[in-house]
VEXDREN-2710 file (C-alpha; in Angstrom, 1 decimal):
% VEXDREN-2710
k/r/px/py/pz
1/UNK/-128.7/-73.9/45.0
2/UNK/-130.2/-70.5/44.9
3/UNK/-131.0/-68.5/47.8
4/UNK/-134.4/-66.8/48.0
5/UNK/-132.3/-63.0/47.8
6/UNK/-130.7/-64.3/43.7
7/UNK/-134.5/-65.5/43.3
8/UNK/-135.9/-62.5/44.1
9/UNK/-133.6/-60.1/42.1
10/UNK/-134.1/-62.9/39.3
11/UNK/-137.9/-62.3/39.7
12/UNK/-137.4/-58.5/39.6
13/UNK/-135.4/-58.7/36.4
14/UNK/-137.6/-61.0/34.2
15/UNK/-140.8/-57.9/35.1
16/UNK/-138.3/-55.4/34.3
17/UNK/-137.5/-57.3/31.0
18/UNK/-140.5/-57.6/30.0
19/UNK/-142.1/-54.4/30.6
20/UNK/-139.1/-52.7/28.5
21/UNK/-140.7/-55.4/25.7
22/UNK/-143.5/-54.0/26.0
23/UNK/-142.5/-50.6/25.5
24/UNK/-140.3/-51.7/22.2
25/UNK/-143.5/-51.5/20.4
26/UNK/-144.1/-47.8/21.3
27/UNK/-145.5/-45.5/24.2
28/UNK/-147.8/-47.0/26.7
29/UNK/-150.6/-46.6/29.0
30/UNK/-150.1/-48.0/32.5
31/UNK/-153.6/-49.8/31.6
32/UNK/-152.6/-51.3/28.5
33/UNK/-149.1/-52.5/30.2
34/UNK/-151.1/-53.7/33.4
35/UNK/-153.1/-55.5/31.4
36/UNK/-150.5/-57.0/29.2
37/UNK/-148.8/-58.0/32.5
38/UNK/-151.1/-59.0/34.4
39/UNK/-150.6/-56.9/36.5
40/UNK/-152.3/-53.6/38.3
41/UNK/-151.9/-50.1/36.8
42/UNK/-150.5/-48.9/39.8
43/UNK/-147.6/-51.8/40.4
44/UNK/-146.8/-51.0/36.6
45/UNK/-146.7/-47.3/37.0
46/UNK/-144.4/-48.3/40.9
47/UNK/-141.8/-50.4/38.1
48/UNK/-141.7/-47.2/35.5
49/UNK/-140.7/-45.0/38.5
50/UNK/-138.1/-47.8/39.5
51/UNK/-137.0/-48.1/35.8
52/UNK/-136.9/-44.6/35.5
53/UNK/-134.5/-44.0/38.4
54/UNK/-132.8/-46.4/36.8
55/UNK/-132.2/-44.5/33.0
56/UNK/-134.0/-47.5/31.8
57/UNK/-137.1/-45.5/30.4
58/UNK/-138.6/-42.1/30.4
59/UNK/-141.9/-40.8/31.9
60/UNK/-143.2/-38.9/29.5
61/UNK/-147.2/-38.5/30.5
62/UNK/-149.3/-38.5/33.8
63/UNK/-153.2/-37.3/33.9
64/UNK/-155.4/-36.4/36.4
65/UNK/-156.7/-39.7/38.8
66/UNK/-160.2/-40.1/37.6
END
């Protein structure tokens, strides 16, 4: 039986895998990975900080909000 804490961190860790999927293929928008997600730009651009902290990826852009 799994308690909802291993869920959780399972949960995390399936997004995590497969937003670095996403990124095999190249450099990224946080639109195009939101929307390849399903998920909004700004919960995508929350995991790149988190994976970044991590070593997991690098930040390499940011633009002005619009």
């Amino acid at each position: 039986m799994h308690d909802a804490t291993t869920i959780e961190v399972g949960w995390w860790s399936e997004i995590d895998e497969q937003l670095i999927a996403c990124l095999r293929s190249g450099p990224q928008s946080t639109q195009d990975l939101a929307w390849k997600l399903g998920m909004s730009p700004t919960a995508v651009t929350s995991l790149l900080s988190m994976l970044a902290v991590e070593g997991k990826v690098h930040i390499t852009g940011a633009e002005l909000a619009k």
